[in-house]
DSSP file (Angstrom, degrees, kcal/mol; ACC not computed):
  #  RESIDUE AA STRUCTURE BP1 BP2  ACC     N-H-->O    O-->H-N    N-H-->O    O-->H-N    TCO  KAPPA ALPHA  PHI   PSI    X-CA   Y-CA   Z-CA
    1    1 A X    >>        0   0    0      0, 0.0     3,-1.2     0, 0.0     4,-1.1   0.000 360.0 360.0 360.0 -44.0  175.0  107.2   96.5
    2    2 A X  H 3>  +     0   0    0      2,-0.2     4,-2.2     1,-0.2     5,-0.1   0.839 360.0  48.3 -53.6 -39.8  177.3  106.3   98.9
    3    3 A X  H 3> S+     0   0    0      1,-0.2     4,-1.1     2,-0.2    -1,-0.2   0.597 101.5  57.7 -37.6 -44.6  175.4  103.6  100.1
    4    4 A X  H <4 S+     0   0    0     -3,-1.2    -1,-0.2     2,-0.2    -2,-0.2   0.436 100.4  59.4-107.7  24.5  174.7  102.3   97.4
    5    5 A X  H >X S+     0   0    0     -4,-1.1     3,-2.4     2,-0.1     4,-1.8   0.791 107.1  51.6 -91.1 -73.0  178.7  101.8   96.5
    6    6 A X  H 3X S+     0   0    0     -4,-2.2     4,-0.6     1,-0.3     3,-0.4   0.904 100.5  55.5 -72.6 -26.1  179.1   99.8   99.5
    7    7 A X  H 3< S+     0   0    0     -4,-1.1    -1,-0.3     1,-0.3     4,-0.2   0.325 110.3  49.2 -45.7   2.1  176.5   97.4   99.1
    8    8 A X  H <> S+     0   0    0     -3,-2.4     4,-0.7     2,-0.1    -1,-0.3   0.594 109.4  48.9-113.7 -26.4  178.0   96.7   95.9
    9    9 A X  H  < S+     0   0    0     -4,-1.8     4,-0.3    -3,-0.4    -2,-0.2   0.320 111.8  54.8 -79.4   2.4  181.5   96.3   97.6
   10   10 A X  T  X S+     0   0    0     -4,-0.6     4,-0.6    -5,-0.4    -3,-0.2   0.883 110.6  41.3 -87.6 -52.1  179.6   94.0  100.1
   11   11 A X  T  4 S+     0   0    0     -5,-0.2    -2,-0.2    -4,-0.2     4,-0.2   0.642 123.2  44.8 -78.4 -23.1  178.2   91.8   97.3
   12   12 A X  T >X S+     0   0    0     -4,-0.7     3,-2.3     1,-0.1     4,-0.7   0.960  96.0  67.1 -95.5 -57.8  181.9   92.0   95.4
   13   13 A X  H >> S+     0   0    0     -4,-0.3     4,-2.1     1,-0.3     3,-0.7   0.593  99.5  47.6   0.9 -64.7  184.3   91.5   97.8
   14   14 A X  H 3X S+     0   0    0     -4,-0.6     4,-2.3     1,-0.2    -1,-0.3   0.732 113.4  45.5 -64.0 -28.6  183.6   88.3   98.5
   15   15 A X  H <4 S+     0   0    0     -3,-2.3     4,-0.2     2,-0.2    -2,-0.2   0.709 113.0  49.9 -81.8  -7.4  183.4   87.1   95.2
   16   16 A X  H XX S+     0   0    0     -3,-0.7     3,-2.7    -4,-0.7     4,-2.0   0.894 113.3  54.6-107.6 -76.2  186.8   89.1   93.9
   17   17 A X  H 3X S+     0   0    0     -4,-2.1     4,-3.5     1,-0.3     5,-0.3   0.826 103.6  47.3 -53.4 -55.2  188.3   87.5   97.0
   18   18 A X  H 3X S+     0   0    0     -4,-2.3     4,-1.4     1,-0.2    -1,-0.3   0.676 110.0  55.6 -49.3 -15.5  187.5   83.9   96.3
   19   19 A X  H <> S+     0   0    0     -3,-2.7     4,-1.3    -4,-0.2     5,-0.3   0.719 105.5  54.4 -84.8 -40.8  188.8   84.3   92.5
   20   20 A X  H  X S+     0   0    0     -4,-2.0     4,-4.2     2,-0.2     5,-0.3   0.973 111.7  42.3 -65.4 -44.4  192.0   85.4   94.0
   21   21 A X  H  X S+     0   0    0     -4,-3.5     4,-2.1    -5,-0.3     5,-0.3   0.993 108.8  59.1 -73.2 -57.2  192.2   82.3   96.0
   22   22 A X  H  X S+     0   0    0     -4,-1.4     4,-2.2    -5,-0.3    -1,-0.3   0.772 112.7  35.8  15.2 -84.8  191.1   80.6   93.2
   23   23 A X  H  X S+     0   0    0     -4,-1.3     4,-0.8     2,-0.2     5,-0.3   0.895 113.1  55.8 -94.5 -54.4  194.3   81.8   91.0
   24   24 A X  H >X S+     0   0    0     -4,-4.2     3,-1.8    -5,-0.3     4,-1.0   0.975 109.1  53.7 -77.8 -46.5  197.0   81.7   94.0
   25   25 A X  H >X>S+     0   0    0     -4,-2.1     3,-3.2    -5,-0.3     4,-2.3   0.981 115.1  37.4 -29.1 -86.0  195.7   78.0   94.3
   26   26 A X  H 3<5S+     0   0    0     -4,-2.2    -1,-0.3    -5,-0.3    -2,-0.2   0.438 109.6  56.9 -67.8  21.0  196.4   77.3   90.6
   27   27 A X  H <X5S+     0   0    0     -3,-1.8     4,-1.0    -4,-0.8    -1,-0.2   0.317 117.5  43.5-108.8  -7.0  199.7   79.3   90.1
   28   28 A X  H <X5S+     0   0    0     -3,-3.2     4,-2.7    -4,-1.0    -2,-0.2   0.928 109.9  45.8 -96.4 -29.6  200.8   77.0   93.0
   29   29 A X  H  X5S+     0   0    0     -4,-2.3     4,-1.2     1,-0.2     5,-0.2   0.919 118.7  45.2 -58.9 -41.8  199.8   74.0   92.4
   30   30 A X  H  ><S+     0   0    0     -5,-0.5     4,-1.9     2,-0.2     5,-0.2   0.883 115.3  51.0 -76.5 -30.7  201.1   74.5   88.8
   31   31 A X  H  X S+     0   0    0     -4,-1.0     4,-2.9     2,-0.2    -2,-0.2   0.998 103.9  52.8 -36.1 -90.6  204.1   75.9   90.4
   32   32 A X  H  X S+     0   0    0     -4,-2.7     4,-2.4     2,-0.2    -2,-0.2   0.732 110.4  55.0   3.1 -72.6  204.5   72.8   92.7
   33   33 A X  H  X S+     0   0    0     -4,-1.2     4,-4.7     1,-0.3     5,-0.3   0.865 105.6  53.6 -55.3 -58.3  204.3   70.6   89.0
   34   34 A X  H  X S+     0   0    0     -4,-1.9     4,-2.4     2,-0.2    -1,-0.3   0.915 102.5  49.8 -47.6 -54.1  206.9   72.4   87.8
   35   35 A X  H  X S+     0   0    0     -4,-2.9     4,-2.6    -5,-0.2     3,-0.5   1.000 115.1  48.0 -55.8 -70.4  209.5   72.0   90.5
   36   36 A X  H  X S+     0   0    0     -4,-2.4     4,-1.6     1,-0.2    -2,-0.2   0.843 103.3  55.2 -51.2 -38.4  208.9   68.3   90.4
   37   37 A X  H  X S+     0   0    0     -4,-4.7     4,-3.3     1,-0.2    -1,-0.2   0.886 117.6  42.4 -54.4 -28.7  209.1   67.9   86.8
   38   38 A X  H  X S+     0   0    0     -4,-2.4     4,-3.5    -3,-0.5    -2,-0.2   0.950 111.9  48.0 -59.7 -47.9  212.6   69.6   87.3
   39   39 A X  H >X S+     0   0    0     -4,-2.6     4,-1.9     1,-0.2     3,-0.5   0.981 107.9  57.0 -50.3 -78.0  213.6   68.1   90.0
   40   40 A X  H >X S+     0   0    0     -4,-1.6     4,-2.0     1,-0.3     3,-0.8   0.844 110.5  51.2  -9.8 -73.9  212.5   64.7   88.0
   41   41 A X  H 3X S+     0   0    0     -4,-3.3     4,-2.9     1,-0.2    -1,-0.3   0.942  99.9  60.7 -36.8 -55.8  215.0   66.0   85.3
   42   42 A X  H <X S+     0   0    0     -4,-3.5     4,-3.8    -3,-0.5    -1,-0.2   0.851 108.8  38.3 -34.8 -44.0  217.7   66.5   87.4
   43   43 A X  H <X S+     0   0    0     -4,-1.9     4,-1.3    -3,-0.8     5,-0.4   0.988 117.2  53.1 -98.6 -52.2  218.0   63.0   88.6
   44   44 A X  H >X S+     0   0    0     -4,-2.0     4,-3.0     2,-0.2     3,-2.1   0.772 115.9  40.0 -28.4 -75.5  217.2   61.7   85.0
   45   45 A X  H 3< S+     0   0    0     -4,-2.9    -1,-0.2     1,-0.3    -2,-0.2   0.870 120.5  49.0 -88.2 -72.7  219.9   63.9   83.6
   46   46 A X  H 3< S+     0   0    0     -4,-3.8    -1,-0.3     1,-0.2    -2,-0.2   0.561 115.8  36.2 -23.0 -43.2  222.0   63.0   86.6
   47   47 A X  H << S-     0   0    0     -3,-2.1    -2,-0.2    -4,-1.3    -1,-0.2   0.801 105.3-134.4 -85.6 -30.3  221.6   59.1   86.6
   48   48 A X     <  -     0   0    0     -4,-3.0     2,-0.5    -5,-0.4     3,-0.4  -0.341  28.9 -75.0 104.0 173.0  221.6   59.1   83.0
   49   49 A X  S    S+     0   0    0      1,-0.2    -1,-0.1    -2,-0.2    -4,-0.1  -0.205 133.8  54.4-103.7  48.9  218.8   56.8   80.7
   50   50 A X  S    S-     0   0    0     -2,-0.5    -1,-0.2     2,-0.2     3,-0.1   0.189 111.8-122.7-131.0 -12.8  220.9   53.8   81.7
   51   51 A X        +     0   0    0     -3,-0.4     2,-0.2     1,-0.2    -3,-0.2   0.384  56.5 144.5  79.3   1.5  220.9   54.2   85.3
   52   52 A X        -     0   0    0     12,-0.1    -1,-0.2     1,-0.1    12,-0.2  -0.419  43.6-129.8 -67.0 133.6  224.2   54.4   86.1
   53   53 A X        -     0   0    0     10,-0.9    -6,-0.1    -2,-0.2    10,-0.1  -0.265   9.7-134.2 -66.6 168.4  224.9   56.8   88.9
   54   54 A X        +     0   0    0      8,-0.1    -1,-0.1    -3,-0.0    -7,-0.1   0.537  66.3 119.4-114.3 -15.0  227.2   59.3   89.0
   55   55 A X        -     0   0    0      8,-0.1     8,-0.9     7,-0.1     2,-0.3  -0.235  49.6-156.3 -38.3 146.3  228.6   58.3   92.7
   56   56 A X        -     0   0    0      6,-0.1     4,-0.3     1,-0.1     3,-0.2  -0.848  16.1-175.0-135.0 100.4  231.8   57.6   92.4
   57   57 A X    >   -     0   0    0     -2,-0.3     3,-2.3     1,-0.2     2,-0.7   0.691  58.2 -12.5 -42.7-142.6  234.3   55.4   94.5
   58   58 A X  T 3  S+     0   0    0      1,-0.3     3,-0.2     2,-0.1    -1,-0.2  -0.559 135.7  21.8 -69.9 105.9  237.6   54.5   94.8
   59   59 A X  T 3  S-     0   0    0     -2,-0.7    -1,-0.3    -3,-0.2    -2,-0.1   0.555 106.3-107.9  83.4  12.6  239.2   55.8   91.3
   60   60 A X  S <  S+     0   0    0     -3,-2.3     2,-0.2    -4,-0.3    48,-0.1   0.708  70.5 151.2  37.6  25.6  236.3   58.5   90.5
   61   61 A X        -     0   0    0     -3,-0.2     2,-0.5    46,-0.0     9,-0.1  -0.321  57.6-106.4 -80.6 165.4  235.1   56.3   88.0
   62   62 A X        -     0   0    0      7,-0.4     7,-2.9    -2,-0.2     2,-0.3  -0.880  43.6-155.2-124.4 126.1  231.6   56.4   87.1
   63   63 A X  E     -A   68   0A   0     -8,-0.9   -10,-0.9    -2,-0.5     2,-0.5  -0.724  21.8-168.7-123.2 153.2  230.1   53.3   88.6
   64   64 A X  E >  S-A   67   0A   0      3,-3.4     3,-1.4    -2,-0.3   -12,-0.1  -0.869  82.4 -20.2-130.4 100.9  226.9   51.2   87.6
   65   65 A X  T 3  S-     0   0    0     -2,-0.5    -1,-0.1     1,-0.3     3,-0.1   0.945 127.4 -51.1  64.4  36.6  226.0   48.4   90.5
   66   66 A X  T 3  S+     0   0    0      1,-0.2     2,-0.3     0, 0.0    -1,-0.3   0.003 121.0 113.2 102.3 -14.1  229.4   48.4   91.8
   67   67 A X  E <   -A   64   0A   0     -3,-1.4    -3,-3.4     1,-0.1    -1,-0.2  -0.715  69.2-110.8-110.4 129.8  230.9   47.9   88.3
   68   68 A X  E     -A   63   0A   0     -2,-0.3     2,-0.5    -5,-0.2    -5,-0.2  -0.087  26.7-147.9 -55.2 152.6  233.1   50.6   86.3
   69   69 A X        -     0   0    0     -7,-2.9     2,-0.7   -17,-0.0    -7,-0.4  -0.914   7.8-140.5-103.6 160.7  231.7   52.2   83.4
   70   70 A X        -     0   0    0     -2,-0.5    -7,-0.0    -9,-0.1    -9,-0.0  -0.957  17.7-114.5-145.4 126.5  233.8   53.2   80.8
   71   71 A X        -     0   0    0     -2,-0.7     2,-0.1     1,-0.1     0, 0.0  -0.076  35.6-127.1 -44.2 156.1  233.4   56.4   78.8
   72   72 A X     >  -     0   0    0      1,-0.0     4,-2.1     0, 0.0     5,-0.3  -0.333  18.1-108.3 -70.0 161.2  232.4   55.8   75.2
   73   73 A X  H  > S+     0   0    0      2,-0.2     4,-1.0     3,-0.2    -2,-0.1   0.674 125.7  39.6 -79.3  -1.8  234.2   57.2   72.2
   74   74 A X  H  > S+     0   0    0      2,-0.2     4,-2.9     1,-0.1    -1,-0.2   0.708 113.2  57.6-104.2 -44.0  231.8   59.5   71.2
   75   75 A X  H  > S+     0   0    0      2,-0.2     4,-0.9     1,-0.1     5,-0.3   0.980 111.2  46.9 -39.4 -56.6  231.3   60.2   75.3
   76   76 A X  H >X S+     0   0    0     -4,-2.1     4,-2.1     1,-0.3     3,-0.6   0.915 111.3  52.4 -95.9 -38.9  235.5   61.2   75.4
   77   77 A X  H 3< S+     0   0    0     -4,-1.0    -1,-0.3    -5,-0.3     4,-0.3   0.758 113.1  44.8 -87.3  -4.8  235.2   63.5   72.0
   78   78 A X  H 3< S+     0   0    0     -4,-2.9     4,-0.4     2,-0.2    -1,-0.2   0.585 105.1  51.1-111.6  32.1  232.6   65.4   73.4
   79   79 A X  H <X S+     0   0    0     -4,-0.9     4,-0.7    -3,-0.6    -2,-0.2   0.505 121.0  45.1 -84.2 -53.6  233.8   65.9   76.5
   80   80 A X  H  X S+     0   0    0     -4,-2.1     4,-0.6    -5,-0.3    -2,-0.2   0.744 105.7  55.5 -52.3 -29.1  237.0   67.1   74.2
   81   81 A X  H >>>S+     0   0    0     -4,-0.3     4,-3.2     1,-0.3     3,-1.1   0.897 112.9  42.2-104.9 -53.5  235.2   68.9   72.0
   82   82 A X  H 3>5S+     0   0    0     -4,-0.4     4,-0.5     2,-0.2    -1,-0.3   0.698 113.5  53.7 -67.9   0.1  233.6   71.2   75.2
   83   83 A X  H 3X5S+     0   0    0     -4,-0.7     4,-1.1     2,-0.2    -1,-0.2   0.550 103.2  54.5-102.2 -17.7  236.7   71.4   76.8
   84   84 A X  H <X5S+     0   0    0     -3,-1.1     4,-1.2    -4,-0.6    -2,-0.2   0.774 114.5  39.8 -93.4 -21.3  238.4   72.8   73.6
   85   85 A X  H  X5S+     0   0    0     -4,-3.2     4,-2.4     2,-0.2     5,-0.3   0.886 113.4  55.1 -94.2 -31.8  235.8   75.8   73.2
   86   86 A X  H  <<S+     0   0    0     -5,-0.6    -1,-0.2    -4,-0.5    -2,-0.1   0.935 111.8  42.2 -48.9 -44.8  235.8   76.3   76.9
   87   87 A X  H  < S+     0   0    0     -4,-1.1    48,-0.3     2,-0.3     6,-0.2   0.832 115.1  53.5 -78.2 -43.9  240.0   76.7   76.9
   88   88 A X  H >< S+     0   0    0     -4,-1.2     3,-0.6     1,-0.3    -1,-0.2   0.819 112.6  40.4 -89.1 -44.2  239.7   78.9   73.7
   89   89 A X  T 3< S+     0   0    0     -4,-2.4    -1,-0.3     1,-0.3    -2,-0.3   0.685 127.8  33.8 -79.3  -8.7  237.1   81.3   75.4
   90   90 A X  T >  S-     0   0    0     -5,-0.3     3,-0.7     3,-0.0    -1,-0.3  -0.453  81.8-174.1-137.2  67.5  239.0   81.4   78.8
   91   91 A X  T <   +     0   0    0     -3,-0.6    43,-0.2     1,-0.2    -3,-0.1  -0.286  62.6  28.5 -43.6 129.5  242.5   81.0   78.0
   92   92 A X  T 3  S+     0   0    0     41,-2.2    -1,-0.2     1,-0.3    42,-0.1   0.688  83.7 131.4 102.4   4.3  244.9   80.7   80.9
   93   93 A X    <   -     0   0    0     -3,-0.7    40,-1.7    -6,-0.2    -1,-0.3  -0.340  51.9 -99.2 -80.9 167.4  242.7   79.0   83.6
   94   94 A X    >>  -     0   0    0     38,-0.2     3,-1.5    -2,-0.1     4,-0.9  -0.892  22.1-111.3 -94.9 141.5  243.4   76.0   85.7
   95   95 A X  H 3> S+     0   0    0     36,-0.4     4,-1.9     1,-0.3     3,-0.5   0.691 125.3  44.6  -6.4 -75.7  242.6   72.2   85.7
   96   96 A X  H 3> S+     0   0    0      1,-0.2     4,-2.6     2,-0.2    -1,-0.3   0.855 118.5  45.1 -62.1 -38.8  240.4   72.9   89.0
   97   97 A X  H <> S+     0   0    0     -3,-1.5     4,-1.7     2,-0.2    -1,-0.2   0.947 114.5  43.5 -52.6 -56.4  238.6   76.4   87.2
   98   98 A X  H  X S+     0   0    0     -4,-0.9     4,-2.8    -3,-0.5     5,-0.2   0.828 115.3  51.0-101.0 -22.4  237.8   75.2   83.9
   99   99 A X  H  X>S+     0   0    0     -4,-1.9     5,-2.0    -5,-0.4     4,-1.8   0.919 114.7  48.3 -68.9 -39.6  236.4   71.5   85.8
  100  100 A X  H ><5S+     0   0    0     -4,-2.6     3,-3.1     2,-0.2     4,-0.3   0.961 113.3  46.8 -42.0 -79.0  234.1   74.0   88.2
  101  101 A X  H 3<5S+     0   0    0     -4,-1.7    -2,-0.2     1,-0.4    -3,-0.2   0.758 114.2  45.4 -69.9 -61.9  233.0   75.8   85.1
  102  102 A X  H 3<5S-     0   0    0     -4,-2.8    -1,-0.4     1,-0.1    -2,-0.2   0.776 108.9-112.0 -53.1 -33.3  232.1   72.6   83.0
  103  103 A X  T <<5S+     0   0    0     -3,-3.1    -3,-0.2    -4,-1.8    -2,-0.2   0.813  76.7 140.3 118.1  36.0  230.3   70.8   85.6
  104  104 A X      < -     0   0    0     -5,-2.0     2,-0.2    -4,-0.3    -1,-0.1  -0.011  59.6-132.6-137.7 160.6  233.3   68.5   85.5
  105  105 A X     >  -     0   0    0     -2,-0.1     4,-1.6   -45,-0.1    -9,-0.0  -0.823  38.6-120.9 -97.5 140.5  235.6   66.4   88.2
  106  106 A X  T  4 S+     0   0    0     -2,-0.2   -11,-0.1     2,-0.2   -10,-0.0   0.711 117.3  57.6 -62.5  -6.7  239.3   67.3   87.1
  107  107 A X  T >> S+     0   0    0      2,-0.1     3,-3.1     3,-0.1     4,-0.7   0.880  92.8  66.7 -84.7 -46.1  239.7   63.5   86.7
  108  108 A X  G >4 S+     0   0    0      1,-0.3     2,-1.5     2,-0.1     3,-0.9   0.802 113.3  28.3  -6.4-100.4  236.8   63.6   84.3
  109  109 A X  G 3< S+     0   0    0     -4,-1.6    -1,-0.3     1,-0.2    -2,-0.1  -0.431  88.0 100.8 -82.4  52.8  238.9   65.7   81.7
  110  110 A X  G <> S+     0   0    0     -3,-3.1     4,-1.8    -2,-1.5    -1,-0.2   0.690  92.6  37.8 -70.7 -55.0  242.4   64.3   82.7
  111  111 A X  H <X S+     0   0    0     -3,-0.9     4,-2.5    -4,-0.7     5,-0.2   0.997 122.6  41.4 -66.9 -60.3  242.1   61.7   79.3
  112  112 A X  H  > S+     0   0    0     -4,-0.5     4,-2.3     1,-0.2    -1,-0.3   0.799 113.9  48.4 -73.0  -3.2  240.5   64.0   77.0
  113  113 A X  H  > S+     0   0    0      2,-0.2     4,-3.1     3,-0.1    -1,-0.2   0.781 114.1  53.0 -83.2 -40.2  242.7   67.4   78.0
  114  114 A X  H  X S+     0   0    0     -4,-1.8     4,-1.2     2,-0.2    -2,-0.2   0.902 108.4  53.2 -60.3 -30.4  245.7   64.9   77.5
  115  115 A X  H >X S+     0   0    0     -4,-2.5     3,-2.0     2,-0.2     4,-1.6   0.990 109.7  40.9 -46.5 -71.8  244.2   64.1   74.1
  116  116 A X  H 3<>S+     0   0    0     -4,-2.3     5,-1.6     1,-0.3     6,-1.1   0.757 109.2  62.5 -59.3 -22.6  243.9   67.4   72.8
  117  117 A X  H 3<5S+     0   0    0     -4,-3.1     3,-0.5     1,-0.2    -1,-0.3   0.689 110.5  40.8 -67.7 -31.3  247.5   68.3   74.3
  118  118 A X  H <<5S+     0   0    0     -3,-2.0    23,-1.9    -4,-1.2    -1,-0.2   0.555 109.8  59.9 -92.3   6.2  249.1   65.5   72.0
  119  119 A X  B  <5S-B  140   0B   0     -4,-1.6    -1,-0.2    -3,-0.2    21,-0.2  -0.017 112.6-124.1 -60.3  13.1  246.8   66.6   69.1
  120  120 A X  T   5S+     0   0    0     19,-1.4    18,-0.6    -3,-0.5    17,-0.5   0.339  81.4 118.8  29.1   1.6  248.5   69.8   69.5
  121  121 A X  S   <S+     0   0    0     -5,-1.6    15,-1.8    15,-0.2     2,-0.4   0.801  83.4  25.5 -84.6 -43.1  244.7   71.7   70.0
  122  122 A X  E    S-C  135   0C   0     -6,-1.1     2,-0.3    13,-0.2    13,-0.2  -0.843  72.2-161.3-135.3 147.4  245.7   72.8   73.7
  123  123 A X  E     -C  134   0C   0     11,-3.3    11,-1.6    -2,-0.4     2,-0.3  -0.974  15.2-137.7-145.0 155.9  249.3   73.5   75.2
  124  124 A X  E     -C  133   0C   0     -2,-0.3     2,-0.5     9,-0.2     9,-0.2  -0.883   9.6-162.3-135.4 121.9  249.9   73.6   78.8
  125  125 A X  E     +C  132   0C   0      7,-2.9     7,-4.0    -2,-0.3     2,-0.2  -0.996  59.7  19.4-142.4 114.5  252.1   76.1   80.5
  126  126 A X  S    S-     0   0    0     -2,-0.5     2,-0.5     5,-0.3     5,-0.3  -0.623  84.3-100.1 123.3-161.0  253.6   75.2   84.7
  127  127 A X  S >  S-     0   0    0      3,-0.5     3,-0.8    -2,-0.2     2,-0.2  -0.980  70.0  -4.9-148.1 138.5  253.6   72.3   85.9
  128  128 A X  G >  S-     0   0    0     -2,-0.5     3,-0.6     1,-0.2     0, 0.0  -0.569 131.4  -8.5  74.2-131.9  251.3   70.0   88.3
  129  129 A X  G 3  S+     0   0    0      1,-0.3     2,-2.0    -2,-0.2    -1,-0.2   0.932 135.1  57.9 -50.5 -47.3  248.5   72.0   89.9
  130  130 A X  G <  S+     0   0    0     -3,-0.8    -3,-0.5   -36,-0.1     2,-0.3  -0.021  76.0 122.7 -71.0  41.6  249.9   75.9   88.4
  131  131 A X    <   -     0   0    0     -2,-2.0   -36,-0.4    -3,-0.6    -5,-0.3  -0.883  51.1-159.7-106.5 146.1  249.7   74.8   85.3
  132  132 A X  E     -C  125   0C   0     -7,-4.0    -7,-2.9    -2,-0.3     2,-0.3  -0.838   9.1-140.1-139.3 149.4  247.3   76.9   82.8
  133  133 A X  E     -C  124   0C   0    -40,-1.7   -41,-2.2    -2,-0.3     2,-0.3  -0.649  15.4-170.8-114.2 172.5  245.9   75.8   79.6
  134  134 A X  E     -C  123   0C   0    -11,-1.6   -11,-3.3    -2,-0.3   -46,-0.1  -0.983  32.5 -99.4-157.5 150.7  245.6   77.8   76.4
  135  135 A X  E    S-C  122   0C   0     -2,-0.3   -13,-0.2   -48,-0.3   -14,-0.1  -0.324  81.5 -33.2 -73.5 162.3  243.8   77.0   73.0
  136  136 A X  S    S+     0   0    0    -15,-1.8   -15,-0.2     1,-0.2   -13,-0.2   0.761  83.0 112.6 -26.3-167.5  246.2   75.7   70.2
  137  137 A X        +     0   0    0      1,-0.5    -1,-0.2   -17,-0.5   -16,-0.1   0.133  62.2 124.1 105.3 -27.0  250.0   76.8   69.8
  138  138 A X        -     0   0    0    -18,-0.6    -1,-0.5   -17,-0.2     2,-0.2  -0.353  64.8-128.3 -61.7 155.7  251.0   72.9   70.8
  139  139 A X        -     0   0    0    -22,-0.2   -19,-1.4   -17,-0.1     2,-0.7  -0.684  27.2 -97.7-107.9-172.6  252.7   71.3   69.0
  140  140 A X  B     -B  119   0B   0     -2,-0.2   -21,-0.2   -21,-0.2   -22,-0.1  -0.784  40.8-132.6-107.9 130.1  251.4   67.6   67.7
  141  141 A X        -     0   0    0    -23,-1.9     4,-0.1    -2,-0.7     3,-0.0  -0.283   5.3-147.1 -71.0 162.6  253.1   64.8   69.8
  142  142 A X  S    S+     0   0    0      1,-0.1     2,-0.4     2,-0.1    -1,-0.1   0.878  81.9  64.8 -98.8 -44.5  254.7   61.7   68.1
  143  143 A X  S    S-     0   0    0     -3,-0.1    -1,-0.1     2,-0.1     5,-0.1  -0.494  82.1-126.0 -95.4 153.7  253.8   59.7   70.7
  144  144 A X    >>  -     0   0    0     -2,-0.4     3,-1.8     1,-0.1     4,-0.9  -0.411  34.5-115.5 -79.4 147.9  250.4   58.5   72.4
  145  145 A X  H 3> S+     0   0    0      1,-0.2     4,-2.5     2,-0.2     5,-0.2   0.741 119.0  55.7 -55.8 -19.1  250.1   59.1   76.0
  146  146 A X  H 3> S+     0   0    0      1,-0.3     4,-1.1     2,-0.2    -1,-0.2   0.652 109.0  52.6 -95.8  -4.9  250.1   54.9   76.6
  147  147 A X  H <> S+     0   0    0     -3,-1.8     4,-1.4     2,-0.1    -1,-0.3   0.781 107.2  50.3 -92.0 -24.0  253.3   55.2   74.7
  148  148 A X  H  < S+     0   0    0     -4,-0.9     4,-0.3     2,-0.2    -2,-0.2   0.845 107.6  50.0 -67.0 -45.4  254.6   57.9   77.2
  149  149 A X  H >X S+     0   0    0     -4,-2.5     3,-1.3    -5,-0.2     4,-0.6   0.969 107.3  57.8 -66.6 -40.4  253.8   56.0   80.3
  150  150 A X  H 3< S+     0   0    0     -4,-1.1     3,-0.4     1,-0.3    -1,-0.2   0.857 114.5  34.7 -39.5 -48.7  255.7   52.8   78.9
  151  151 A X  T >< S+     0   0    0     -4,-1.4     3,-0.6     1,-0.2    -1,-0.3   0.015  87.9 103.2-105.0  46.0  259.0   54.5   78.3
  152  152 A X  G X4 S+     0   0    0     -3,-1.3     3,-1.1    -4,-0.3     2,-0.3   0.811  84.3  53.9 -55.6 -58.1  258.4   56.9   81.7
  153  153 A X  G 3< S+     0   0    0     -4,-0.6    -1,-0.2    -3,-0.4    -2,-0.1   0.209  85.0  85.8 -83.1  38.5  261.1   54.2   83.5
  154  154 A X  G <   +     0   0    0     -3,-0.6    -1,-0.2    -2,-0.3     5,-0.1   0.221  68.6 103.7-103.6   5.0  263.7   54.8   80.9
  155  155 A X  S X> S-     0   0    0     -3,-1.1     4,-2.3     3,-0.1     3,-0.6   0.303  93.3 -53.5 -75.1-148.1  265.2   57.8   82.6
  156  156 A X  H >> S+     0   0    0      1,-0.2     4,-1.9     2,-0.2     3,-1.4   0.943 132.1  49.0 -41.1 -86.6  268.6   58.3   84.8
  157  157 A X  H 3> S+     0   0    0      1,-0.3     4,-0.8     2,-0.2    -1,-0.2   0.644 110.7  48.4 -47.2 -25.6  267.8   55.4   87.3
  158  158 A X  H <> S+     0   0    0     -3,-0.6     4,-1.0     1,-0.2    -1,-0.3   0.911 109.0  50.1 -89.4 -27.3  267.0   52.8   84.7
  159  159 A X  H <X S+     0   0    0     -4,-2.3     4,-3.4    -3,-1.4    -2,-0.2   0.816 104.2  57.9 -72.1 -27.6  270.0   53.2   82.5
  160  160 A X  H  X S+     0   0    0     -4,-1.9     4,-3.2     1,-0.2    -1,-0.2   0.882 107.0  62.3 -65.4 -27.7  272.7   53.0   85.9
  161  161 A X  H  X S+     0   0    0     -4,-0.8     4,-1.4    -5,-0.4    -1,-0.2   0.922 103.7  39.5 -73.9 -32.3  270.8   49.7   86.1
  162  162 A X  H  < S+     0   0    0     -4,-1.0     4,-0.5     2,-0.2    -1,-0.2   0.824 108.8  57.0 -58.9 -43.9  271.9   48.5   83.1
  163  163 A X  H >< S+     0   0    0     -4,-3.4     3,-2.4     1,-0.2    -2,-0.2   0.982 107.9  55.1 -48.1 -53.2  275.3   49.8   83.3
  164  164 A X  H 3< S+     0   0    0     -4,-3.2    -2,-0.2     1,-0.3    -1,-0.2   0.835 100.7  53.2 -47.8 -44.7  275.6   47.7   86.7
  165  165 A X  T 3<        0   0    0     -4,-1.4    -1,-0.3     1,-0.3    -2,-0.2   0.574 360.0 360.0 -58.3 -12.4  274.7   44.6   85.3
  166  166 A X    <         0   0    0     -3,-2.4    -1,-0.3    -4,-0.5    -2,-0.2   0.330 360.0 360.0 -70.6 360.0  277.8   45.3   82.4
């Protein structure tokens, strides 16, 4: 009996073993397919279905043939819109944390964090880097950030200039 059990593992063996190689062939090659179609995503997702790269130069601007691009509106509210559920599920992070966790540059979400901070949506507690954001509890600013920057030289130093000229 014994005998005739390995002459049947003589005659199978070989055939069991070519069907494995068989199947570890086609789970790599389909393997293989897979990686490149990802890969393939990546840089899609990455360049965008415009082409613009996401390299950035001088001003971290997102640049298309040497020429800036400039975010869309619909681009800057939902870039807002993830940055307000992010802040609201992780209260109390920082600028550089919440930019990791979104996949983000902190210049990225400088405009739209600045939004929701004169919407009232998000309020900001420190100042410069330490500063930690938290979901709503702002109040809503009267003025627009481009309105801020304008009267930014109206402080101490600009008013002694005026006195001098008196």
């Amino acid at each position: 009996m014994t005998s005739v059990n390995q002459q049947i593992e003589q005659r199978v063996r070989p055939v069991v073993q070519r069907r494995i190689q068989q199947l570890v062939s086609e789970l790599t090659d389909e393997l293989s397919a897979l990686v490149r179609q990802a890969a393939a995503d990546v840089v899609q997702e990455t360049l965008g279905t415009n082409g613009a790269s996401r390299s950035r130069g001088r001003g971290g601007a997102l640049r298309l043939g040497g020429k800036r691009i400039r975010r869309s509106p619909d681009q800057l509210a939902a870039t807002a819109d993830r940055l307000r559920s992010y802040i609201a599920q992780n209260p109390g992070q920082r600028m550089e944390q919440i930019g990791e966790a979104l996949g983000s540059t902190t210049r990225e979400l400088r405009r739209p964090l600045g939004q929701l901070i004169d919407e009232g949506q998000i309020r900001r507690e420190g100042e410069k880097r330490a500063s930690r954001y938290y979901a709503g509890g702002g109040r809503k600013s009267k003025k627009s950030s481009a309105s801020r920057k304008r009267t930014k030289s109206t402080g101490r130093r600009a008013s002694r200039k005026k006195r001098s000229r008196k």
